[in-house]
FILUMMI-903159 format. One record per residue (C-alpha): residue number from 1; residue in one letter; x, y, z. Coordinates in nm, 3 decimals. Layout:
N
- i,aa,c1,c2,c3
- NUM,a,X,Y,Z
...
//
This chain:
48
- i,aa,c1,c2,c3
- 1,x,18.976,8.434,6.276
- 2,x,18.750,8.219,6.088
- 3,x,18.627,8.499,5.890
- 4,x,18.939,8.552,5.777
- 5,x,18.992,8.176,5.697
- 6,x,18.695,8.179,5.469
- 7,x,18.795,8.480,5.247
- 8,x,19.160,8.370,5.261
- 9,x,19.361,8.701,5.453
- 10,x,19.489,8.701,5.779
- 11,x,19.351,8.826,6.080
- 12,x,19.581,9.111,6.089
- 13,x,19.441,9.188,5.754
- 14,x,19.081,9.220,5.928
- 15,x,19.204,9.432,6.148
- 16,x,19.336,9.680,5.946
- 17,x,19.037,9.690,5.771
- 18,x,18.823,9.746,6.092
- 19,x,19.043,9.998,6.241
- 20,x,19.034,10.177,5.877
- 21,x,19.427,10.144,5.825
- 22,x,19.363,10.004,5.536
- 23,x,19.097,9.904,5.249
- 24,x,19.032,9.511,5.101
- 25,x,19.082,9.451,4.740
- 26,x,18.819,9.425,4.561
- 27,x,18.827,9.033,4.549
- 28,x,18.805,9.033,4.930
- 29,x,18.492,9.286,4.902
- 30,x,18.358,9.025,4.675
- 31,x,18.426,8.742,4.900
- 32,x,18.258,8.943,5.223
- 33,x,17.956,9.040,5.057
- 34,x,17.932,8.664,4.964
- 35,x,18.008,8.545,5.319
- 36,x,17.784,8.759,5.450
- 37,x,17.516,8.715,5.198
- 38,x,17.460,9.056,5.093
- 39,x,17.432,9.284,4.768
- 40,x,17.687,9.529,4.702
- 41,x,17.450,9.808,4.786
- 42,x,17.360,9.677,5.106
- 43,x,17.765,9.599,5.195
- 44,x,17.833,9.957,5.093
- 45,x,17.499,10.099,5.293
- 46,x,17.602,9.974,5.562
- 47,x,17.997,10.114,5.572
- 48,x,17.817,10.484,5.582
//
């Protein structure tokens, strides 16, 4: 829940995500790999 609070989606949202129902928009990709403090090549490295 509070990741979601910090990028601004629900939690439902995150949990589509996880469970691969659906993908974030590319704003929310931008806000995770900020959250998380990560580049975009490690973010996407680490969805293979």
């Amino acid at each position: 829940m509070q990741l979601a609070k910090s990028i601004g989606v629900s939690q439902k949202a995150i949990d589509y995500w996880e469970r691969n129902v659906n993908e974030p928009k590319s704003s929310y990709v931008i806000a995770l790999v900020k959250t998380f403090d990560l580049s975009f090549d490690e973010f996407f490295d680490e969805i293979d």
